[in-house]
N, C-alpha and C positions, 0 to 999 in steps of 0.2 A: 384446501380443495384437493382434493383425491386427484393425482396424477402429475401435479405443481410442483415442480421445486419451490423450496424456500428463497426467498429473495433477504439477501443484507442487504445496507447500507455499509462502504467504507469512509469513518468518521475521519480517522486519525494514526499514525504508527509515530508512536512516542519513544523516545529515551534510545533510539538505534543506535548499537555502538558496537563497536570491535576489540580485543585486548590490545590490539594496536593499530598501527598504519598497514601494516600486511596483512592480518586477516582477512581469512578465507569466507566465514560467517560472522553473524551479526547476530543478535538477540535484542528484542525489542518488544513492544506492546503493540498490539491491533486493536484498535478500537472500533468495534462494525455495533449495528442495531439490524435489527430484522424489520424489513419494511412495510407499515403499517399495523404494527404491534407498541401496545403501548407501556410493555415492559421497559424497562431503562436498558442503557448498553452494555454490550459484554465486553472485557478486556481479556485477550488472550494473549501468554506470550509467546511467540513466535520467531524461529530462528531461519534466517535466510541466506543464505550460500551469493557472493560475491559477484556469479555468472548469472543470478536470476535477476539482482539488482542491476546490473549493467545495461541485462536485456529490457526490464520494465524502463527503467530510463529512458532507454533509446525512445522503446515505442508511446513511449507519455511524450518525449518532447515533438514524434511527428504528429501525432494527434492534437497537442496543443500549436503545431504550426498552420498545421488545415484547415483549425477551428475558429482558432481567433489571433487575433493582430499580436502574438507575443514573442516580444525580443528575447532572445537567447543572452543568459547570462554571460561576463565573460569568466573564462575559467583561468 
């Protein structure tokens, strides 16, 4: 549709890993499909910096607190 962004789906991020316990970035795989397409999915790999994971964390876990009944792991 003419003016639409494209809509993914976020499937899965596979294989995240660091060369160590202090690493700063990560490298991984994305796994999205484009929504309502009946192409198969894409796998892209993607490297993500340690301050963006902290932050998505944060805000998945108060979203999953809002949503629904779920208990926090212990760390």
């Amino acid at each position: 549709m003419l003016g639409m962004a494209e809509e993914w789906e976020v499937l899965t991020l596979r294989g995240l890993a660091g060369t160590d316990e202090r690493a700063e970035e990560f490298v991984g795989t994305l796994v999205i499909h484009r929504v309502g397409s009946k192409e198969p999915v894409e796998s892209i790999t993607v490297r993500v910096k340690r301050s963006i994971l902290t932050e998505l964390g944060d805000t998945v876990s108060r979203l999953l607190a809002r949503s629904t009944p779920v208990r926090r792991r212990p760390r």
